[in-house]
Structure formats: C-alpha cells, structure tokens
Biopython code that builds the backbone (N, CA, C, O; Angstrom):
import numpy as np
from Bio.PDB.StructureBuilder import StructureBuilder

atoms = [
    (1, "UNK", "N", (109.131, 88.654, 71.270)),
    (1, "UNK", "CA", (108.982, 88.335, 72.692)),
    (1, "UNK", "C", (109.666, 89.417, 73.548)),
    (1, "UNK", "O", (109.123, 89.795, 74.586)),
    (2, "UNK", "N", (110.733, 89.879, 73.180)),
    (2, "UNK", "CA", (111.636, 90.818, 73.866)),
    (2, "UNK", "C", (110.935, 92.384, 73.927)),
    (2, "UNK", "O", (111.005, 93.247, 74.802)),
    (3, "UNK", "N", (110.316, 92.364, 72.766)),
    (3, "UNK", "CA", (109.604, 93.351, 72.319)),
    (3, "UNK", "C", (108.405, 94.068, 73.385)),
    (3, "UNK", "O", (108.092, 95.213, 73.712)),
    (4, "UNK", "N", (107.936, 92.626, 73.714)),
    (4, "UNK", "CA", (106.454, 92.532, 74.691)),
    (4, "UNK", "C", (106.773, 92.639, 76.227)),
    (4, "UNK", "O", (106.063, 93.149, 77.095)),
    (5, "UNK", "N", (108.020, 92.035, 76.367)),
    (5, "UNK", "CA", (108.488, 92.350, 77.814)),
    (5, "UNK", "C", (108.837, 93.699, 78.337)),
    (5, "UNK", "O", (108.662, 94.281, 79.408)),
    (6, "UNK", "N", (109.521, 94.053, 76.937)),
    (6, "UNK", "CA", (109.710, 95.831, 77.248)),
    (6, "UNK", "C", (109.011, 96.994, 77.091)),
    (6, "UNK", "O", (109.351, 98.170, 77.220)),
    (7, "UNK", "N", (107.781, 96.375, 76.735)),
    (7, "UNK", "CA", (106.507, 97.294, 76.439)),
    (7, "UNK", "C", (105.746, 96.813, 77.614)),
    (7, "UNK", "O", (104.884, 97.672, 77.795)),
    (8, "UNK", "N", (105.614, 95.845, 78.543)),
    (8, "UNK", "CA", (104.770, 95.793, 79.703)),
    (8, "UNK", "C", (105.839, 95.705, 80.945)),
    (8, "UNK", "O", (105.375, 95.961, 82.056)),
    (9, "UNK", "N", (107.175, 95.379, 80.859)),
    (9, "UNK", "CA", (107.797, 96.036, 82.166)),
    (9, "UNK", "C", (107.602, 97.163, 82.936)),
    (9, "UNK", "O", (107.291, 97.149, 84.127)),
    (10, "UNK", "N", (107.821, 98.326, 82.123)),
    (10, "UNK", "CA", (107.249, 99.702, 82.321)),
    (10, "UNK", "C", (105.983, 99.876, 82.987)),
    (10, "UNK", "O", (105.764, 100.598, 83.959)),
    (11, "UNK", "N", (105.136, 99.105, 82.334)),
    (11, "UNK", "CA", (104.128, 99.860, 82.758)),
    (11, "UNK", "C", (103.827, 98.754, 84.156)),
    (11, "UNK", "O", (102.775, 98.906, 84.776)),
    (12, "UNK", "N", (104.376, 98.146, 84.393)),
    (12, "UNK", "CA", (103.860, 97.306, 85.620)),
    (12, "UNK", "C", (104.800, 98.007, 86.730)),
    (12, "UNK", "O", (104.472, 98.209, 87.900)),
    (13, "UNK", "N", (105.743, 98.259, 86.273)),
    (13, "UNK", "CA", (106.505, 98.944, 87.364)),
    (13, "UNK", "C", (106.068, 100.467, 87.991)),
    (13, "UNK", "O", (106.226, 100.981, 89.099)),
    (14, "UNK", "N", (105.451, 100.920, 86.748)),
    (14, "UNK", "CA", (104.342, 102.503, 87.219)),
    (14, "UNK", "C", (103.205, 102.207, 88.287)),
    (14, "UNK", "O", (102.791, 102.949, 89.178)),
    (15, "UNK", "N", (102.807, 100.900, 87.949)),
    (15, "UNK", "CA", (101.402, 100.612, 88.444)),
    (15, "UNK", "C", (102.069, 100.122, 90.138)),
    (15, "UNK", "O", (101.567, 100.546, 91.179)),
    (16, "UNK", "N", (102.925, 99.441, 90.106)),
    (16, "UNK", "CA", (103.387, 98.971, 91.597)),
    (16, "UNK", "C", (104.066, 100.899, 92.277)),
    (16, "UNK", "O", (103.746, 101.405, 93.352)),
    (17, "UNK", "N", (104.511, 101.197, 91.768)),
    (17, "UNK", "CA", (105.031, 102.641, 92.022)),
    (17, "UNK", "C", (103.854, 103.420, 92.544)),
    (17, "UNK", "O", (103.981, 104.610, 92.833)),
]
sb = StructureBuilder()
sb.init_structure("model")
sb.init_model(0)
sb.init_chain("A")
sb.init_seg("    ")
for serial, (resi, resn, name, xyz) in enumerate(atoms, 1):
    if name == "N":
        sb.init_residue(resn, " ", resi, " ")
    sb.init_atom(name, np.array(xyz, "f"), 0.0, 1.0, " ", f" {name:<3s}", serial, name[0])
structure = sb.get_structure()
C-alpha cells in the first residue's frame, strides 16, 4: 500500500505542477 502511494504521489504532483 505504501508502495502505491509513493509511486502515484509523484506523479500527481507533476501533473498539478
């Protein structure tokens, strides 16, 4: 689970950026 959060945090934060 921790795994999946830190593999799509990133990229949601690029996409709002």
């Amino acid at each position: 689970m921790a795994t999946i959060f830190y593999s799509v945090m990133p990229i949601c934060i690029s996409h709002t950026n």
